[in-house]
Backbone as CSV, one residue per row, in Angstrom:
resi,resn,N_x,N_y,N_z,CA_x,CA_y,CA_z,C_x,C_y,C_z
1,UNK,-0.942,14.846,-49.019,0.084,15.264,-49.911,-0.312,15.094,-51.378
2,UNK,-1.135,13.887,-51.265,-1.172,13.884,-53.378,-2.358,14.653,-53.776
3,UNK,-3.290,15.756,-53.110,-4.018,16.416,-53.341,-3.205,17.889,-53.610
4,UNK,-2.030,18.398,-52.624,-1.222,19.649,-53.111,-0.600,18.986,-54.270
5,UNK,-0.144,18.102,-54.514,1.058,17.691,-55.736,0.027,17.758,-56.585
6,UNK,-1.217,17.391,-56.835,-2.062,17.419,-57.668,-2.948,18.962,-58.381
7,UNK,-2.320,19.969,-57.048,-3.201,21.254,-57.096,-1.977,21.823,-58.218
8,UNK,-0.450,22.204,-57.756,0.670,22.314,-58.057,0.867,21.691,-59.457
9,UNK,0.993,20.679,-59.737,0.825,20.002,-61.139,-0.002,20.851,-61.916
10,UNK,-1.748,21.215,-61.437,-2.224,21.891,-62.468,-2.234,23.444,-62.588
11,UNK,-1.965,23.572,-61.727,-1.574,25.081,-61.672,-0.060,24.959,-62.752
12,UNK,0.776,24.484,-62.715,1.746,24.574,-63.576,1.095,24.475,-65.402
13,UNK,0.176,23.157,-65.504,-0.586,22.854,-66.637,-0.727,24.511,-66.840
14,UNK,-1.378,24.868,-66.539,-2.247,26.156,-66.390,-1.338,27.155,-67.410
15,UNK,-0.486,27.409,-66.575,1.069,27.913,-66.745,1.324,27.702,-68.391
16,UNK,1.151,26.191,-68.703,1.811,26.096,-69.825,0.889,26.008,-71.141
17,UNK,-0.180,25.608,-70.511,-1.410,26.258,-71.509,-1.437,28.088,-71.999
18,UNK,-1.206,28.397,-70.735,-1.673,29.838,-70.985,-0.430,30.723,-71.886
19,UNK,0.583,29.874,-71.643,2.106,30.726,-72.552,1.866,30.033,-74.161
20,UNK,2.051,31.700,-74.789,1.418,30.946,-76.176,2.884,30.949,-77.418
21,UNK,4.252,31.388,-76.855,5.509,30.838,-77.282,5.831,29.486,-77.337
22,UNK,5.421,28.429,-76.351,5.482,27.300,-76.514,6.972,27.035,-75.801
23,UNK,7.648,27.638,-75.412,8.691,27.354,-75.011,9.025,27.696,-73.260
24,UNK,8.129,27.715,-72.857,7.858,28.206,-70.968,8.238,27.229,-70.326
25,UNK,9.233,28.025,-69.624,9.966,27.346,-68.281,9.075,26.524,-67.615
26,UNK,7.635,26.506,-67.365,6.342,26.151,-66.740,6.712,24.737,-67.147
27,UNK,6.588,24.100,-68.516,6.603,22.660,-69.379,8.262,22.405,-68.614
28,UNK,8.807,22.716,-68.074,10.312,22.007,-67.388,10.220,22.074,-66.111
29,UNK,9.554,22.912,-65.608,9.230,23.365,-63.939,7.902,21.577,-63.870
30,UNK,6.838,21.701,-64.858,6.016,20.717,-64.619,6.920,18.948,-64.814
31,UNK,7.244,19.209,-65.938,8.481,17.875,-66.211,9.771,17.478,-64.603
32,UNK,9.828,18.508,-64.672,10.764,18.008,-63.327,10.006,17.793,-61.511
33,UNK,8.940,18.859,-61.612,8.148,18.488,-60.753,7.154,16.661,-60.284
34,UNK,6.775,16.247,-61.429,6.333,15.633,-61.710,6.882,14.441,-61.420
35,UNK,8.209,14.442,-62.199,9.102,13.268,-62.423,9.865,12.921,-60.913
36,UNK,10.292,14.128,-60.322,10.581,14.148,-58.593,9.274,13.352,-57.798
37,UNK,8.446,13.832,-58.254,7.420,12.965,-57.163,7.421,11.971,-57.806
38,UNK,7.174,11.309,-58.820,6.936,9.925,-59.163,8.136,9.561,-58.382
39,UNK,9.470,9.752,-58.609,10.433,8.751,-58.534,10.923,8.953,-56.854
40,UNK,10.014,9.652,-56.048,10.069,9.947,-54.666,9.563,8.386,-53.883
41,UNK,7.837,8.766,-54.925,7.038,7.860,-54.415,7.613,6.162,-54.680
42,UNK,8.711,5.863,-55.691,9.092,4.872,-56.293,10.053,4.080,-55.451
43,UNK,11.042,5.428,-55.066,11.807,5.038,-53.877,11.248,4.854,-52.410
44,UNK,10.625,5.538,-51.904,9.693,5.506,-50.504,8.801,4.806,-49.962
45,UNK,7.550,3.701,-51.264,6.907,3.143,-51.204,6.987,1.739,-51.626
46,UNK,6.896,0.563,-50.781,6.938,-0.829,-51.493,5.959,-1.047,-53.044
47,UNK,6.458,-1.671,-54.007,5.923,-2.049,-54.856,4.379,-2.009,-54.569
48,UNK,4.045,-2.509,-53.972,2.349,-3.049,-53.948,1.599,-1.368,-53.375
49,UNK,2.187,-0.440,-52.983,1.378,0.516,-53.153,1.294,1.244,-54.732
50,UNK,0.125,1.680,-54.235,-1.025,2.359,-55.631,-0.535,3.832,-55.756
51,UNK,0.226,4.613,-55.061,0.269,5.677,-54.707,0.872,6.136,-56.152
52,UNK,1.795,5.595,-56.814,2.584,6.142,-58.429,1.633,5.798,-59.657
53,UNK,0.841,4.989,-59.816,0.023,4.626,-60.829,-1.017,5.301,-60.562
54,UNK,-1.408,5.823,-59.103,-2.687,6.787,-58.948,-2.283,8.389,-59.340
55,UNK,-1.295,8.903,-59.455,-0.559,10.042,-59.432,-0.540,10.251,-61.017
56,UNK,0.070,9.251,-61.841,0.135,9.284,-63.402,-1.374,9.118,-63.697
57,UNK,-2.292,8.225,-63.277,-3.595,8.620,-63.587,-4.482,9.694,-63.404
58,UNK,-4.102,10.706,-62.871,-4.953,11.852,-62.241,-4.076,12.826,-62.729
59,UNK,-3.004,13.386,-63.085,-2.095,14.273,-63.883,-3.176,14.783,-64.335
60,UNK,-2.992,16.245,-64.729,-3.290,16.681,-65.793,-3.209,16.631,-67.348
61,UNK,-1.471,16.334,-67.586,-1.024,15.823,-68.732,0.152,14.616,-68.100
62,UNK,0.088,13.639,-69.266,1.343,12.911,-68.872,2.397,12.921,-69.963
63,UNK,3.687,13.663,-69.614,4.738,13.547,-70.466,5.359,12.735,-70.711
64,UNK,6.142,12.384,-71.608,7.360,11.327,-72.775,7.983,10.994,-71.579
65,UNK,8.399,11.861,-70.305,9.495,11.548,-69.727,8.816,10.785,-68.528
66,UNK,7.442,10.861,-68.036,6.742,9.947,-67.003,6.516,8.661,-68.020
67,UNK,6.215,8.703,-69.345,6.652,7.313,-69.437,7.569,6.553,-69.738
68,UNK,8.984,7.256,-70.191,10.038,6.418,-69.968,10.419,5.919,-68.508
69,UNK,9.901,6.627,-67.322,10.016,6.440,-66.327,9.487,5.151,-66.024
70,UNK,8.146,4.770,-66.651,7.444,3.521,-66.468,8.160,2.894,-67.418
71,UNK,8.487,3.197,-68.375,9.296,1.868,-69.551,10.649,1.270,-68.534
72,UNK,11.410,2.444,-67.924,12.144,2.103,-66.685,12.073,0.530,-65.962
73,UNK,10.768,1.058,-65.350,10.390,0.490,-64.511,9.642,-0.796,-64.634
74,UNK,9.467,-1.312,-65.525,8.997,-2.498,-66.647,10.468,-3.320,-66.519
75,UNK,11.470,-2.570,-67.031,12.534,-3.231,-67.045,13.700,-3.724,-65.901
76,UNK,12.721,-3.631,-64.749,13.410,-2.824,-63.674,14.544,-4.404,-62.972
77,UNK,15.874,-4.194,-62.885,16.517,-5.198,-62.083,17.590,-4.924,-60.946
78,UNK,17.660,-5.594,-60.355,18.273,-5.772,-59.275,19.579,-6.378,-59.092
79,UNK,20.658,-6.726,-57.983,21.355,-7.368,-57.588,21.322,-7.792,-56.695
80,UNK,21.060,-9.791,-57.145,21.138,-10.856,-55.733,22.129,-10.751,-55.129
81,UNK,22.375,-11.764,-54.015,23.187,-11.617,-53.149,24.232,-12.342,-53.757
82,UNK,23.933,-13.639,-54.484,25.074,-13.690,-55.725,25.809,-12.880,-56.144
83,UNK,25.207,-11.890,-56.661,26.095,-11.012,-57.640,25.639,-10.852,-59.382
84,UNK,24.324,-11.643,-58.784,23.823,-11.643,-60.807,22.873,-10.776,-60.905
85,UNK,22.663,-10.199,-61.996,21.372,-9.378,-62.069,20.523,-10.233,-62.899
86,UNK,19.272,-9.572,-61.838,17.770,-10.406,-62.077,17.079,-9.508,-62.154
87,UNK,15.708,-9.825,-62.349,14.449,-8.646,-62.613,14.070,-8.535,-60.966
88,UNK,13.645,-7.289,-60.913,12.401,-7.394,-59.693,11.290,-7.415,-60.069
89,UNK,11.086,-8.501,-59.720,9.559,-8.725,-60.559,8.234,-7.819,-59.685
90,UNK,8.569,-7.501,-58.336,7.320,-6.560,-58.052,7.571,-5.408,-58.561
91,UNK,8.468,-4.900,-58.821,8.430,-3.308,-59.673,8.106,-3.811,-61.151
92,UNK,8.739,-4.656,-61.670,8.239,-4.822,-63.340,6.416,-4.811,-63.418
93,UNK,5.840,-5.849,-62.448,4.522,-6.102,-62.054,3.919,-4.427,-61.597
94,UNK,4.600,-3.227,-60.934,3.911,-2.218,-60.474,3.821,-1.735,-61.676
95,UNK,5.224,-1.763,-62.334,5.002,-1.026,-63.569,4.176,-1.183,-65.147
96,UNK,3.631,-2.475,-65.214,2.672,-3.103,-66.193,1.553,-2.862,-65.690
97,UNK,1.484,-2.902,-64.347,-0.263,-2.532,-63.647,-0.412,-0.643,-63.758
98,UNK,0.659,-0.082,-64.012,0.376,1.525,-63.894,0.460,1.653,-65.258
99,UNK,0.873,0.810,-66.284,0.396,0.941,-67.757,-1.263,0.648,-67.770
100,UNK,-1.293,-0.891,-66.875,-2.627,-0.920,-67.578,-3.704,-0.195,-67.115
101,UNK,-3.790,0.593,-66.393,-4.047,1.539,-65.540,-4.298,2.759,-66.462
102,UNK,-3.490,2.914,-66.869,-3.026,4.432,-68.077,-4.041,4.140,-69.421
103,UNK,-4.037,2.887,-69.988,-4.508,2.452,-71.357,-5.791,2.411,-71.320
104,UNK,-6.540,2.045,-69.815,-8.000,1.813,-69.821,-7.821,3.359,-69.383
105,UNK,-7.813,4.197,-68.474,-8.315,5.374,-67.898,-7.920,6.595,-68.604
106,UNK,-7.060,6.344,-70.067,-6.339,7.535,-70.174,-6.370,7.454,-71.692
107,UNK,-7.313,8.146,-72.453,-7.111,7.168,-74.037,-6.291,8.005,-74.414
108,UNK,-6.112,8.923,-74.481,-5.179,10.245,-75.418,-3.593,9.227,-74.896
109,UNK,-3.351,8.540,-74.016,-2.139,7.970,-73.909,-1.892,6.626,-73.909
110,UNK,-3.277,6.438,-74.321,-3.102,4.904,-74.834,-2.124,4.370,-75.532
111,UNK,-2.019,5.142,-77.350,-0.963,4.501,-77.907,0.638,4.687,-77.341
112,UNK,0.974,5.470,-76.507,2.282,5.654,-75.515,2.540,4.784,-74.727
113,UNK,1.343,4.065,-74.158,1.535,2.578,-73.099,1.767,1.760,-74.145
114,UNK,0.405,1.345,-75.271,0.603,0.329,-75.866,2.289,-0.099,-76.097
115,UNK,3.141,0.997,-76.551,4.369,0.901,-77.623,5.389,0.430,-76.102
């Protein structure tokens, strides 16, 4: 599966490279495509898989809105059985490891993790 999501992703890139209005449905078709699978894989997979930090690393482009998704997910909390909200610390932890992930492998989006 993350080899079609990966074919699909750039074929959309493609799409939005090649429209020279700047305003192509392609850049919202890729934004929502994108953001569905991350937050597929977010829900479906325990923390400790690689499968969402490998997906944002191999993109073609990564948009504002895949990383608020990780700023999200940095912040990410829960409700104990108390009733208090706490962090989950394995999603905060997935989500600092798919930054640092991004900052070494990805320089054009370096300063977007750093912030």
């Amino acid at each position: 599966g993350h080899e079609l999501v990966l074919h699909v992703l750039y074929h959309l890139h493609s799409l939005m490279i090649m429209d020279s209005a700047g305003n192509s449905s392609s850049s919202v078709l890729y934004d929502n495509f994108l953001l569905g699978v991350a937050k597929t894989l977010l829900d479906s997979f325990p923390a400790t898989d690689k499968s969402f930090s490998r997906l944002l690393g191999e993109v073609p482009f990564l948009p504002e809105s895949a990383l608020k998704v990780l700023e999200d997910l940095c912040y990410a909390d829960v409700i104990d059985h108390d009733g208090k909200i706490i962090r989950d610390i394995e999603r905060v932890t997935q989500g600092l490891g798919s930054i640092w992930s991004l900052i070494l492998g990805r320089p054009q989006n370096r300063q977007g993790c750093l912030g």
